[in-house]
Structures are given as C-alpha cells and as structure tokens.
C-alpha positions in Angstrom: 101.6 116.0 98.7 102.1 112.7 96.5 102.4 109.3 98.6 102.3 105.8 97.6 102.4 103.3 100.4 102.9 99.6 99.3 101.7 97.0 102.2 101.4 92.9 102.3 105.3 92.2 102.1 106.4 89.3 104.5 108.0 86.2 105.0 106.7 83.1 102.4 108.0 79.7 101.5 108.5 78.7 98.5 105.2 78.0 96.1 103.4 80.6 98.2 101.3 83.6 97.7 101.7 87.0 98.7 98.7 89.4 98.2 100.4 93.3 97.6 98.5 96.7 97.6 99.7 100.3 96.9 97.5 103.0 97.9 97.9 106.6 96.4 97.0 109.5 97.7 97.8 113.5 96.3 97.1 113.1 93.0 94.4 112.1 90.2 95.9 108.6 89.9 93.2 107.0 87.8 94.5 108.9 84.9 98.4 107.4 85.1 100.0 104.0 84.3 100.9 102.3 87.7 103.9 100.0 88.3 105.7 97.3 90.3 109.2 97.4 90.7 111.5 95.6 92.7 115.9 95.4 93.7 117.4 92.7 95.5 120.8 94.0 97.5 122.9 94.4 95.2 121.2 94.7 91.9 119.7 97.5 90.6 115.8 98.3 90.4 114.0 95.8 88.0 110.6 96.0 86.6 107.9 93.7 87.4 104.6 94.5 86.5 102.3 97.9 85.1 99.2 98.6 84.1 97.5 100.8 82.2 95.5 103.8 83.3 92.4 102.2 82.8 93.4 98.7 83.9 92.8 97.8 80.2 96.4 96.6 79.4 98.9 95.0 81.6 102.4 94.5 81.1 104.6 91.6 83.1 108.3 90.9 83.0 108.8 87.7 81.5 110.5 86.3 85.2 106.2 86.9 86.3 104.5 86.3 83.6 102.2 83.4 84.5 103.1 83.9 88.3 102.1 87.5 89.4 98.6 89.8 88.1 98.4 93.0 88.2 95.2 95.0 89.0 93.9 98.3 89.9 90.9 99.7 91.6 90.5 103.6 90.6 87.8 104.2 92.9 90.1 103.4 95.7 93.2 105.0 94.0 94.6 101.7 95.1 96.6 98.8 92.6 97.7 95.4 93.8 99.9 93.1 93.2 98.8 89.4 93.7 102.1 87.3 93.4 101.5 82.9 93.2 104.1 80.2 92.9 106.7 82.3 94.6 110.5 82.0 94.2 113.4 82.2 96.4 114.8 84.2 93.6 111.6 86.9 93.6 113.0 88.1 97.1 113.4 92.0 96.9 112.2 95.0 98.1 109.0 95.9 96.2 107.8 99.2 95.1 105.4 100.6 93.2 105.0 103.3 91.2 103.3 106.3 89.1 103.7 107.3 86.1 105.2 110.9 85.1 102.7 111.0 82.0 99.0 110.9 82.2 97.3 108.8 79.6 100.4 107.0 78.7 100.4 102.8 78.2 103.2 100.3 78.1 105.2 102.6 80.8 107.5 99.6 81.6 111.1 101.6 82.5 112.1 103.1 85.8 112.8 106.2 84.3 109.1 106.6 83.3 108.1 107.1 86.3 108.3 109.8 88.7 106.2 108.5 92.1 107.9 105.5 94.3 106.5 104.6 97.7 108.7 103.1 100.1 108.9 99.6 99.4 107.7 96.8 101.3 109.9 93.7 101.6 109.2 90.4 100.3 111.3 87.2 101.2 110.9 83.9 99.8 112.4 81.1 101.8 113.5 77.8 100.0 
C-alpha cells in the first residue's frame, strides 16, 4: 500500500520558518518526481514546489521562489519542504505528492500526479 504522510505544519508569525517533511512508503519513490501542493478554503489546489527524481532539478511557483527549497533524501524515501519569510497569504493545507510517471522532470500540474498524503496545515498569522 502507497502512503505519503506530510508532518511540521503549525502555527507561525509572519517572517517565520516552517521546516516540512513527507515520508513515502509502498513504493520505489527514488525513481519519481515529488511535489508540494497546497489549497486555501476556498481555492482550488495550487502548486508549490517539485523536484526531480534525482533531486537534480527543482521547480518553484513564482509566489516561493526565493522563500521556500525543496529537497529530497532518497535513502530515507523522504522530501522536505523548508519554507522562510512566511506569509499570511501562504496559509493552506499542504500536501505533497508523487509522481504517476517514473523518470519524468518538470512534473509541475496536479494532474501529474497520482500519490497525495493528507495534508498538514500551515497558518501564518499577521
């Protein structure tokens, strides 16, 4: 059986850090893209942050860019999300995510993906 389970959400004021992690279990995940996604109530599911199989490549929505990184650590089937100068605006619920497509880079659309875990909330007060 496939699981992802995201941990390190919580409760952060403005300008402060947040440290996430997604460990995989079930499947050969060193071989697949991984992703972060994330939806605030009432939007829909928005893409955050991948990277590629080998940790090569990495891929940030422009909202990030400069804020969060993106890492991966195969041997622990594990990928993390470390997320600086935080927003009131990058409150959601964050998930991430597998890829449907071994060997695959750039992966940066929910529908390319196939694995979610389920989510771990992150709130940034003002």
């Amino acid at each position: 059986q496939v699981q992802l389970v995201e941990s390190g959400g919580g409760l952060v004021q403005a300008g402060g850090s947040l440290r996430l992690s997604c460990a995989g279990s079930g499947r050969t995940f060193s071989v697949y893209d991984m992703g972060w996604f994330r939806q605030a109530p009432g939007k829909e599911r928005e893409f955050v942050a991948a990277i590629s199989w080998r940790g090569g490549s990495t891929y940030y929505a422009d909202s990030v860019k400069g804020r969060f990184t993106i890492s991966r650590d195969n041997a622990k089937n594990t990928v993390y999300l470390q997320m600086n100068s935080l927003k009131p605006e990058d409150t959601a619920l964050y998930y991430c995510a597998a890829d449907k497509i071994p060997y695959r880079s750039g992966s940066t659309r929910v529908s390319l993906y196939d694995y979610w875990g389920q989510g771990t909330q992150v709130t940034v007060s003002s």
